[in-house]
C-alpha positions in Angstrom: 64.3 99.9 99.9 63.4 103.6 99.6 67.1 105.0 99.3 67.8 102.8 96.6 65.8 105.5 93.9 67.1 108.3 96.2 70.6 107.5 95.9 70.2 107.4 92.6 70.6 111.0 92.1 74.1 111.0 93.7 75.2 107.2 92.1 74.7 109.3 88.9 77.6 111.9 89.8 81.2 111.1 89.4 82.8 110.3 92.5 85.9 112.5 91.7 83.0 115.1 91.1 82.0 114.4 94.7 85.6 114.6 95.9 86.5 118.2 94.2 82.8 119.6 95.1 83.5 118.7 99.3 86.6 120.0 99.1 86.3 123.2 97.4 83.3 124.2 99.2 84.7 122.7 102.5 86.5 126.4 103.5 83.7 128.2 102.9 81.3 126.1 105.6 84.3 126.3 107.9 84.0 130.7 107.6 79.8 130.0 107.5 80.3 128.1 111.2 82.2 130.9 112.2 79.8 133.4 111.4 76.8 131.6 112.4 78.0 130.7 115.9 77.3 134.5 116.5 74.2 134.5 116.1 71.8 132.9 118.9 69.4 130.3 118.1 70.6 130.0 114.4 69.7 126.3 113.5 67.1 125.9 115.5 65.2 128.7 113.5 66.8 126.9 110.2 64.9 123.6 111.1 61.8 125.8 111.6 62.0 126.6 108.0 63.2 123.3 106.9 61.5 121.6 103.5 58.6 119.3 103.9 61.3 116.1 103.2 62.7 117.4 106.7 60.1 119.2 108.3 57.3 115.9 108.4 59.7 113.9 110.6 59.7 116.4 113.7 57.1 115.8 116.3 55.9 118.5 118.3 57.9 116.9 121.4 60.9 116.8 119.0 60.6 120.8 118.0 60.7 121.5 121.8 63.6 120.1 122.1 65.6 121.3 119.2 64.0 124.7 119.7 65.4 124.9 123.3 68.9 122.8 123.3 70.4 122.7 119.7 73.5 124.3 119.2 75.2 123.4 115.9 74.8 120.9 112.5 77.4 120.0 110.7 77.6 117.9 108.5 81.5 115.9 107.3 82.6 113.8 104.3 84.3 111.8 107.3 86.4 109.1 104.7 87.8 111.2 102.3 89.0 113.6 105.3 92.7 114.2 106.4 93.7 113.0 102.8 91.9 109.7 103.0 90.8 108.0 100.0 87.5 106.4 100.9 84.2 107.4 99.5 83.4 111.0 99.2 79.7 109.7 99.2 79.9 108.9 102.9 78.6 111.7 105.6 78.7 112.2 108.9 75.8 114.4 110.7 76.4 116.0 114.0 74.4 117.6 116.5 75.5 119.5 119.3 73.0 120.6 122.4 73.0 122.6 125.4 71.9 120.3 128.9 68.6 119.7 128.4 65.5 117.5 130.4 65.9 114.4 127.5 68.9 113.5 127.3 72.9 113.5 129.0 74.7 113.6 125.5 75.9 116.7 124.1 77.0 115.6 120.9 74.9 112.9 118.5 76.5 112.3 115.8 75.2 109.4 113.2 77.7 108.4 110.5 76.5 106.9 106.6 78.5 105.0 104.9 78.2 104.4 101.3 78.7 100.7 100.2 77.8 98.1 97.3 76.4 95.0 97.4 77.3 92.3 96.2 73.9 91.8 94.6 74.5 95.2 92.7 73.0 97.7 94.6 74.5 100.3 96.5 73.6 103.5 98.6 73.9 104.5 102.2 74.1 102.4 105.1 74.3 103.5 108.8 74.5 102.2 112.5 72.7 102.6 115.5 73.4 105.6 117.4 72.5 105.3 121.3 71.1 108.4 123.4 71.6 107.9 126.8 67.8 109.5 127.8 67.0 110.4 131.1 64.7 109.0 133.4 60.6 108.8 131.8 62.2 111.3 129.4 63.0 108.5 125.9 61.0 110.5 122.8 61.3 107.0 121.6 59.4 105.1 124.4 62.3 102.4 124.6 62.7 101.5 120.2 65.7 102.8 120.0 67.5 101.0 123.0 65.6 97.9 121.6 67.5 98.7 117.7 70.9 98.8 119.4 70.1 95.8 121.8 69.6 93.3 118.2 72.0 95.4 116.4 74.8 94.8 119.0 73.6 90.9 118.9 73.7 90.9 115.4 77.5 91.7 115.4 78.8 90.0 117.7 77.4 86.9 115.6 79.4 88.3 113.3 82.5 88.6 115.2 81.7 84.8 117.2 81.8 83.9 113.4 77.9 82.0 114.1 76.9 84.2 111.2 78.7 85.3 107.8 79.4 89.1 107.2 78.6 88.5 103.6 76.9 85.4 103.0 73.1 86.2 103.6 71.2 83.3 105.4 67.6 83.5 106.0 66.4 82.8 109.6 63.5 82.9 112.2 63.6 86.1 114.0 65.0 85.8 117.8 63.3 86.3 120.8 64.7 90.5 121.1 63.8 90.6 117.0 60.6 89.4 117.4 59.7 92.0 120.3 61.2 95.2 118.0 59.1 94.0 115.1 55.8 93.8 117.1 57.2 97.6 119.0 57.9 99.3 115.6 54.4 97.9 114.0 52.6 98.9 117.3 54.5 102.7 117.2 53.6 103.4 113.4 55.3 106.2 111.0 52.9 108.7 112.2 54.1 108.8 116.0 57.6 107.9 114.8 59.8 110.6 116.7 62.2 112.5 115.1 64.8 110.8 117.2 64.2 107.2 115.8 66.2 108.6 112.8 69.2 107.7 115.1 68.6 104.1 115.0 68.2 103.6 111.1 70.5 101.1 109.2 69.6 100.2 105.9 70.4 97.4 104.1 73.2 95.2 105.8 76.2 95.9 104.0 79.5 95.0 105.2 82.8 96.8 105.0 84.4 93.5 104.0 81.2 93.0 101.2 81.3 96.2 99.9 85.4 96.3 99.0 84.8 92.7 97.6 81.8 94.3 95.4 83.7 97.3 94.3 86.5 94.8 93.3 84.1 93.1 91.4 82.5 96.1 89.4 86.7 97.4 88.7 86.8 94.3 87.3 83.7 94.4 85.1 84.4 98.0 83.9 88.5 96.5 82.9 86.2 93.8 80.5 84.2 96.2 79.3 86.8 98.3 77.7 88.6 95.1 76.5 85.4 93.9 75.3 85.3 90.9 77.0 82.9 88.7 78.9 81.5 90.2 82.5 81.9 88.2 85.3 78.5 86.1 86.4 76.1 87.6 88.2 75.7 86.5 92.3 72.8 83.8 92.3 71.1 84.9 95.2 68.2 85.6 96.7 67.6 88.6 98.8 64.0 89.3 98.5 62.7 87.7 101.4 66.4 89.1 103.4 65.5 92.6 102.2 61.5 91.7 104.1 62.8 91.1 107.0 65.3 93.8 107.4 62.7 95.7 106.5 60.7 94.5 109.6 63.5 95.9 111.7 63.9 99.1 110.4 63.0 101.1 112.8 63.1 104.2 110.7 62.9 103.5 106.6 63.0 106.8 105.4 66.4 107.2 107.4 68.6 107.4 104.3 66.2 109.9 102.4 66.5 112.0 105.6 69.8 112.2 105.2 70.2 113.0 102.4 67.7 115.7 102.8 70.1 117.5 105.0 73.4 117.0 103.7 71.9 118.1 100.2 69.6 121.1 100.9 69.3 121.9 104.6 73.1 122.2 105.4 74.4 123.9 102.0 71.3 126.2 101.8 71.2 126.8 106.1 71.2 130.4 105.1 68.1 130.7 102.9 66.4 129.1 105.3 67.2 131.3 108.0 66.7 134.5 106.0 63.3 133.3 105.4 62.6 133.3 109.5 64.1 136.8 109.6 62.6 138.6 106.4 59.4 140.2 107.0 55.7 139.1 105.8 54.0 140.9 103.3 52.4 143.8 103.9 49.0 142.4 103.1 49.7 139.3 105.4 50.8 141.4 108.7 47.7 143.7 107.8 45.5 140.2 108.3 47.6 139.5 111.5 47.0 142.7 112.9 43.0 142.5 112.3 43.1 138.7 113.6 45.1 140.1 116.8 42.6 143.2 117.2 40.6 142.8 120.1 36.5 142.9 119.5 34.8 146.0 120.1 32.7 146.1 123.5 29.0 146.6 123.7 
């Protein structure tokens, strides 16, 4: 999947890197919050001037809304938090709105963990989030109801025991998978709204599968150094898994996203406001004001 290459560039950084970096910066977001809670309309004008990586996921529909009803981001290293010991890797984005026409909630907050596979790879995985929209008013037109709906089914397989946590086993789509796969090929990327982000997943990745994986790669790193044999790889085949997960993602790029905003637009939320409240150019006001200058009358 995408995030695979994209978490590359943080699977390349020491995790007690990570660790240090959250918490030594953590005190100065904490003053930043306090500062920018002064001043009115401060992240909606940040995701005006977000990058292209954030900026090409927000509908028109979407800008309305954020324009007129976000509060506050922030963004939390929720598992290494309160002295935990869990991966400094994982976030935690929240978004806080005024009452607005779309929806009843007034905080979203979508949580990624980051886990291993057993078949090697590793990177960010998420849940569904659900917005409780108001009536004719879903930005989604009913996909992301439809992604918790199979999601929720999915897991309580799980916890009925009908389906294995770990053990991937490749089977005909249901009757509710079926209908998202037909909804998200019928929507396409291009009308995708911003809020679909809330429903992304990523590769189905366990809790219980990741600790299991870890153990396996402590394990491999101890026979490395002792210059032994490495445990055997897993035989399996997740090709044609990885397909049809990737039927039912209901918004791919999700992970990228995320990290898009954890990386740049929260740590740099201040160079992008500055650049809504510096002035143009000389030159480019002086072609504003000849564009806005009214034509002379005959």
């Amino acid at each position: 999947m995408h995030y695979r290459i994209l978490i590359g560039l943080l699977t390349n950084r020491s995790v007690l890197s990570v660790r240090h970096q959250v918490q030594l910066t953590k005190p100065l977001y904490e003053k930043r919050a306090r500062v920018v809670a002064q001043i009115p309309n401060f992240w909606p004008l940040v995701l005006e001037q977000a990058p292209p990586d954030i900026d090409e996921y927000i509908q028109p529909t979407d800008s309305a809304l954020l324009l007129t009803s976000l509060t506050n981001i922030s963004v939390s290293h929720f598992e290494i938090e309160n002295g935990g010991n869990g991966d400094p890797r994982s976030v935690s984005i929240r978004w806080e709105f005024t009452e607005n026409e779309y929806f009843e909630d007034r905080v979203l907050e979508k949580k990624f963990w980051y886990r291993r596979a057993l078949a090697g790879y590793s990177g960010l995985v998420s849940e569904p989030v659900e917005i409780r929209w108001k009536e004719g008013k879903d930005l989604t037109d009913g996909l992301l109801s439809m992604v918790k709906s199979v999601w929720d089914e999915e897991q309580q397989a799980i916890k009925n025991g009908t389906v294995s946590a770990i053990k991937k086993e490749k089977k005909p789509l249901n009757a509710k998978q079926q209908s998202l796969k037909e909804k998200i090929q019928s929507v396409g990327l291009g009308g995708l709204s911003f809020f679909a982000w809330f429903g992304f997943i990523g590769d189905r990745i366990s809790a219980e599968e990741s600790q299991m994986a870890n153990a396996r790669e402590a394990e491999n790193q101890r026979r490395r150094k002792a210059g032994q044999a490495l445990l055997p790889e897993e035989d399996e085949d997740e090709d044609d898994d990885d397909d049809e997960e990737d039927d039912l993602e209901i918004f791919p790029d999700g992970d990228g996203l995320a990290l898009a905003i954890t990386d740049d637009l929260w740590p740099g939320a201040l160079k992008y406001f500055s650049k809504f409240t510096v002035p143009p150019p000389i030159s480019m006001r002086c072609r504003a004001n000849t564009r806005r200058s009214p034509s002379p009358r005959g």
